[in-house]
Backbone as CSV, one residue per row, in Angstrom:
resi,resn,N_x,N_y,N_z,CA_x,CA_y,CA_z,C_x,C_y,C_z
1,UNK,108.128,95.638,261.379,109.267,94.820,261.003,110.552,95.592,261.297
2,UNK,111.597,95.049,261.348,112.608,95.579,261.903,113.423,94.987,260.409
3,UNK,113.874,96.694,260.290,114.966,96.514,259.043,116.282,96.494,259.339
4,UNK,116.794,95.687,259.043,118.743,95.973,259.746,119.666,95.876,258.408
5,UNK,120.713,96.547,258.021,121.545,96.689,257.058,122.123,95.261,257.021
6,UNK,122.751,94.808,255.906,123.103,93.704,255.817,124.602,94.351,254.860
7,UNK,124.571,95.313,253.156,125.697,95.308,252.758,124.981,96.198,251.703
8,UNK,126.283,96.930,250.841,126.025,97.674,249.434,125.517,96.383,248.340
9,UNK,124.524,97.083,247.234,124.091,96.487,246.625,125.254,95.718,245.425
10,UNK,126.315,96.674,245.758,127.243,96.079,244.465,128.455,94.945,245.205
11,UNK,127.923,94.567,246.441,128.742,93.587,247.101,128.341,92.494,247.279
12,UNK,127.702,92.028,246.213,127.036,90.793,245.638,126.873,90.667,244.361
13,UNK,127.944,90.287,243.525,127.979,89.649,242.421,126.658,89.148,241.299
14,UNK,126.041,89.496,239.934,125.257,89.328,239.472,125.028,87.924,239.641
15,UNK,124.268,87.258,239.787,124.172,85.497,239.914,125.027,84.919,240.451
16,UNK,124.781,85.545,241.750,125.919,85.088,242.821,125.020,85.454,244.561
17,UNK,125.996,84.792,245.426,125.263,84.947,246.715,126.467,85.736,247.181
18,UNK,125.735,86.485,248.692,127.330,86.084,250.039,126.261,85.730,251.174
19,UNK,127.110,85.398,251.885,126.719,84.656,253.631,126.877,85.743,254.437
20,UNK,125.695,85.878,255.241,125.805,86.720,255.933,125.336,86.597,257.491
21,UNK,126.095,86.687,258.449,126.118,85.874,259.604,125.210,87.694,260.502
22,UNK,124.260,87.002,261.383,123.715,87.950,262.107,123.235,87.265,263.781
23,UNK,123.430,87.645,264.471,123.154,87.448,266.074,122.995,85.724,266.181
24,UNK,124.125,85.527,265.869,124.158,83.712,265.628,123.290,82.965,263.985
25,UNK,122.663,83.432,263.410,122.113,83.162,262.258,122.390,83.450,261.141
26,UNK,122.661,82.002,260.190,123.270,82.618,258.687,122.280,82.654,257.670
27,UNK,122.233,83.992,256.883,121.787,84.636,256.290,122.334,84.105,254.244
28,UNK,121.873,83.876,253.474,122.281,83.851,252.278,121.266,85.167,251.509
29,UNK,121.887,86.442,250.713,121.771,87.115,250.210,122.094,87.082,248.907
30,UNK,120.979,86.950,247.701,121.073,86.725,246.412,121.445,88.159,245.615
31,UNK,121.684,87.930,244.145,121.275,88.655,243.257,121.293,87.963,241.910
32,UNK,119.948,88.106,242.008,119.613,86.994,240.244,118.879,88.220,239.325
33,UNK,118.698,87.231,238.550,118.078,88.372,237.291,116.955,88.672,236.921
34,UNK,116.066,88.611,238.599,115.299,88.875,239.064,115.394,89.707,240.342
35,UNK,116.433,90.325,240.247,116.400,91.259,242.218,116.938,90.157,242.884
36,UNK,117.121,91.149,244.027,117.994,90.553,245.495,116.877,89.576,246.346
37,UNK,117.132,89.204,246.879,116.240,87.741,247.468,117.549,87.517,248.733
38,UNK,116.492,86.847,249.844,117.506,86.063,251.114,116.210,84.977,251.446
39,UNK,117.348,84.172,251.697,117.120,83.078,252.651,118.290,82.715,253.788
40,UNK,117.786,81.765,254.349,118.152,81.043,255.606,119.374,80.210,254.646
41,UNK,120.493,80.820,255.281,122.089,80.362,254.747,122.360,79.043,254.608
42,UNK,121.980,78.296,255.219,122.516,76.879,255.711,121.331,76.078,254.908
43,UNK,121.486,75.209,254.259,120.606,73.641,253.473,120.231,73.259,254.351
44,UNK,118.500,72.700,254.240,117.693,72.408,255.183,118.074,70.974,254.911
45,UNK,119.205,70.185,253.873,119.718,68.784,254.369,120.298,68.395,255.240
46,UNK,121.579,69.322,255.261,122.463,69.018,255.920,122.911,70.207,256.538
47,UNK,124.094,70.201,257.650,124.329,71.349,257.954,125.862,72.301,257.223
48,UNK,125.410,72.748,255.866,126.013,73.201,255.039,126.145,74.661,254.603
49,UNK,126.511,75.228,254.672,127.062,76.390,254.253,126.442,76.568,252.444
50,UNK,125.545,77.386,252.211,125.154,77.502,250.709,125.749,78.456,249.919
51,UNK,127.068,79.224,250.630,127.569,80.363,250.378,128.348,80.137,249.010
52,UNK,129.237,78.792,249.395,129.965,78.304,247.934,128.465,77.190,246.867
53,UNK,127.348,77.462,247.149,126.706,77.171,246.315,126.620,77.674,244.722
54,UNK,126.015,77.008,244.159,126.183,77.337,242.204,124.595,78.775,242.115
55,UNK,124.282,79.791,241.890,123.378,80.255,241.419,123.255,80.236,240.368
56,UNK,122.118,79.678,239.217,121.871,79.836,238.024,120.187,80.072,238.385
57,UNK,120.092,81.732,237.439,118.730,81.835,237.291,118.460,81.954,238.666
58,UNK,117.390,81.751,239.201,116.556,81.832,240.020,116.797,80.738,241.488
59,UNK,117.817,79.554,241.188,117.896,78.602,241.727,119.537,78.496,242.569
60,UNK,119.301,77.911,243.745,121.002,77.974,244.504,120.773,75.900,244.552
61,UNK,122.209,75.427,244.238,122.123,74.850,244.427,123.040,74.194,245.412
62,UNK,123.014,73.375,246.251,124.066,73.284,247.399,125.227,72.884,247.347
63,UNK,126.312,73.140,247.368,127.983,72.549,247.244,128.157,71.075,247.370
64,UNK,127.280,70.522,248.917,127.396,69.430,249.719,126.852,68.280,248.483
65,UNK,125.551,68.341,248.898,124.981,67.486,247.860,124.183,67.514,246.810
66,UNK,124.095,68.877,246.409,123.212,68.706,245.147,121.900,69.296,245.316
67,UNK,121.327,69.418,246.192,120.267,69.744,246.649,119.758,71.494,245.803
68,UNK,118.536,71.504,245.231,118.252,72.932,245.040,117.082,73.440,245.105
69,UNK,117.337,74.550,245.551,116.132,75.367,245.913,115.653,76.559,244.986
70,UNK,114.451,76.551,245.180,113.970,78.228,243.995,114.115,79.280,245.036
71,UNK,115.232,80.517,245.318,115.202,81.461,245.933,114.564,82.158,246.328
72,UNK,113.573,82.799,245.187,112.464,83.666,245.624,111.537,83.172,246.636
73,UNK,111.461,81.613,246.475,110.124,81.276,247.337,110.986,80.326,248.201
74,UNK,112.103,79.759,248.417,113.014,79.057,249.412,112.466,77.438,249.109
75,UNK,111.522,77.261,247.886,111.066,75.845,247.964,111.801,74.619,246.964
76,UNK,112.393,73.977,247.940,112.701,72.656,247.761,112.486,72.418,246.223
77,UNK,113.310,72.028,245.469,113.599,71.561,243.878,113.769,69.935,243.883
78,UNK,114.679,69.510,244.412,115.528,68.363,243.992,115.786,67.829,245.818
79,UNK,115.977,65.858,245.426,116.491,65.573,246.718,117.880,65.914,246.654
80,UNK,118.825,65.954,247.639,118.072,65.428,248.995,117.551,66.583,249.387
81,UNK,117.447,67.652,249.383,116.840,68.069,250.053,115.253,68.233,250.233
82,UNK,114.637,68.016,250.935,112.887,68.186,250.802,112.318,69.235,251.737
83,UNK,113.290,69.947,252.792,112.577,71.086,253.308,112.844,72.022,252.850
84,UNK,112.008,73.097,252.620,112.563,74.283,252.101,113.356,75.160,253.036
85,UNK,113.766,76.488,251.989,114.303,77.271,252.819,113.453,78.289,253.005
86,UNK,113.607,79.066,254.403,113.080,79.956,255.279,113.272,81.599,254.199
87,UNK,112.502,82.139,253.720,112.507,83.319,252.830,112.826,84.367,253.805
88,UNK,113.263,85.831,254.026,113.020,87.276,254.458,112.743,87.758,253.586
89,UNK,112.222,89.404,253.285,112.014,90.764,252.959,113.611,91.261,252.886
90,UNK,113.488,91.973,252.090,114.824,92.740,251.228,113.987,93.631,251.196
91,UNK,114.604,94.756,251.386,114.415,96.144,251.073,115.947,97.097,250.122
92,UNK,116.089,97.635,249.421,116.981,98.540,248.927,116.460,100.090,248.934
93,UNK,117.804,101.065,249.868,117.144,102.277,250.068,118.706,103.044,249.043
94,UNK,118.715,103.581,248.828,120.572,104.437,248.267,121.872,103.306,247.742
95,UNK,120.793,102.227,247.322,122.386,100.878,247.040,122.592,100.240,248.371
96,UNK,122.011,99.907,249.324,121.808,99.783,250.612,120.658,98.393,250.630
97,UNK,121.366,97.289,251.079,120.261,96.335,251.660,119.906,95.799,252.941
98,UNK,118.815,95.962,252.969,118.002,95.618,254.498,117.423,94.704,254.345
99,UNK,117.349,93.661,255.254,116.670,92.279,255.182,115.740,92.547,256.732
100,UNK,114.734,92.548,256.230,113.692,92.262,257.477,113.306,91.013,257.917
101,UNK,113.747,91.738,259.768,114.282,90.612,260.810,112.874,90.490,261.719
């Protein structure tokens, strides 16, 4: 697997995301109160940006329409949305996160 840096661990807000754009692909990087978690940035509804999404707990929910997903596992909660989202590997080495690409 190929590990690539993404950001410091304290540059993500407790129950909060950021967007993280890589070789054309957006990236959403968690921290819940359960550890750091990523998925595939964009709502498998629409083509939306989940960055200004709500995190509570374990769950992002989408700005656009409502749509939410369980982070850890990227699976589909609520319509509209019904596909899930695409999960990666997080790694933390020195406050340092790597998302395996």
């Amino acid at each position: 697997m190929n590990w690539t840096y993404v950001c410091e661990t304290d540059d993500v807000d407790e129950e909060d995301l950021i967007s993280w754009d890589h070789e054309g692909h957006v990236y959403a990087i968690y921290n819940t109160e359960e550890g750091f978690f990523a998925t595939d940035g964009m709502c498998t509804h629409e083509v939306q940006s989940l960055d200004e999404g709500l995190v509570v707990g374990k769950v992002i929910e989408c700005p656009l329409h409502g749509g939410r997903f369980d982070i850890p596992t990227g699976k589909a909660l609520s319509a509209p949305a019904c596909v899930d989202l695409k999960t990666y590997q997080l790694k933390i080495e020195d406050d340092k996160i790597y998302i395996g690409l």
